[in-house]
C-alpha positions as CSV (number, residue, x, y, z in Angstrom):
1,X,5.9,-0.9,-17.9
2,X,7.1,-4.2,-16.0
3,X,6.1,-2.7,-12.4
4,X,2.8,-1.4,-13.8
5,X,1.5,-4.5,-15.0
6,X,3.0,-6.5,-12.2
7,X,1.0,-4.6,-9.9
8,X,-2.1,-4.6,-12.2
9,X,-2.0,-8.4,-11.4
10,X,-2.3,-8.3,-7.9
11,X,-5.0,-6.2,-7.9
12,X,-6.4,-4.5,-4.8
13,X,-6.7,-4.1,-2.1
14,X,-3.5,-3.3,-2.4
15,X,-0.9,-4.2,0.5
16,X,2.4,-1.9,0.5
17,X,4.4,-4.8,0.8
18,X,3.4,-5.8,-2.8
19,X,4.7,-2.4,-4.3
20,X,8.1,-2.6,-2.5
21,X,8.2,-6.2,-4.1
22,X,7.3,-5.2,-7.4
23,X,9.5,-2.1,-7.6
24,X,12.5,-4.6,-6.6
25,X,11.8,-6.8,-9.2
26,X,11.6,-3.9,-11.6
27,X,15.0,-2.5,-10.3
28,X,17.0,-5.7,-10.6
29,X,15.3,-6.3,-14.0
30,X,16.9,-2.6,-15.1
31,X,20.0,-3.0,-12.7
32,X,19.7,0.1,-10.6
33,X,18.2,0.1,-7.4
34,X,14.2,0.3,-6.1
35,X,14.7,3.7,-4.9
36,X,16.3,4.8,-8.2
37,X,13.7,2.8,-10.4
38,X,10.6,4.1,-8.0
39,X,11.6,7.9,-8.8
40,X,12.7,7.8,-12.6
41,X,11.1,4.7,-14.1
42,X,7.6,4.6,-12.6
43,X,5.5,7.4,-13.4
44,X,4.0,8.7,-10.0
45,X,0.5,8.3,-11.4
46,X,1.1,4.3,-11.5
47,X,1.8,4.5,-7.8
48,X,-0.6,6.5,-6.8
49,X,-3.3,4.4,-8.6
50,X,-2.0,1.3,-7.2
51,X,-1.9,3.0,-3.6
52,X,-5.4,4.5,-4.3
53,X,-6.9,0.4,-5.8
54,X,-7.6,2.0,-9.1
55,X,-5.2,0.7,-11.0
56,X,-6.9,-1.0,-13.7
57,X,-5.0,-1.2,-17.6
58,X,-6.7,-1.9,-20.4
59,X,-5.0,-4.4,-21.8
60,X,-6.1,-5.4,-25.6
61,X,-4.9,-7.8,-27.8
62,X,-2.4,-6.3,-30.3
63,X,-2.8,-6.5,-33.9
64,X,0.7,-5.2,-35.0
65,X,-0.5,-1.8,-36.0
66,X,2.4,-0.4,-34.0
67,X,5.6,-1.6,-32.6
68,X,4.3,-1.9,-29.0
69,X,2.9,-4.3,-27.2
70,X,-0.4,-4.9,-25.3
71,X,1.4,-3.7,-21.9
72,X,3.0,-1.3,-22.9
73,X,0.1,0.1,-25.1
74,X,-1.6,-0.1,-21.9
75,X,1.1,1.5,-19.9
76,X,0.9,4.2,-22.1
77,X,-2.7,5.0,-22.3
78,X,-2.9,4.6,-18.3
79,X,-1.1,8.1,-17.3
80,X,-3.4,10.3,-19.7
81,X,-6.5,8.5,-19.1
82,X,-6.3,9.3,-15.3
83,X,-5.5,12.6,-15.7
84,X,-8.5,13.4,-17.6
């Protein structure tokens, strides 16, 4: 969720240098390495979004209707709506 919405931020066009930053930020935040985090933590779909510029969450204000929160609702929703 972290490396998904970090890279949601920066928006596109996407350089590759952003995702190698973002995917170490994520890995040191979880305390394995960027190679580790890049193949178990990030679904591919995130990356190849973000590689693609179409990485775009919809992120909504949470009510509290469920335990999580905006990001990671929108983390969430991201994978099936661009499989669809």
């Amino acid at each position: 969720m972290t490396a998904a919405v970090a890279l949601h931020e920066h928006g596109s066009p996407p350089p590759k240098k952003t995702a190698r930053q973002v995917i170490a930020q994520a890995a040191a935040r979880l305390g394995n390495t960027p190679t580790i985090c890049r193949t178990c933590y990030i679904h591919r779909e995130v990356l190849s979004a973000h590689e693609d510029g179409e990485l775009a969450l919809r992120l909504r204000g949470n009510g509290r209707k469920h335990a999580l929160s905006a990001e990671e609702a929108a983390v969430y929703r991201f994978p099936a709506g661009r499989l669809s």
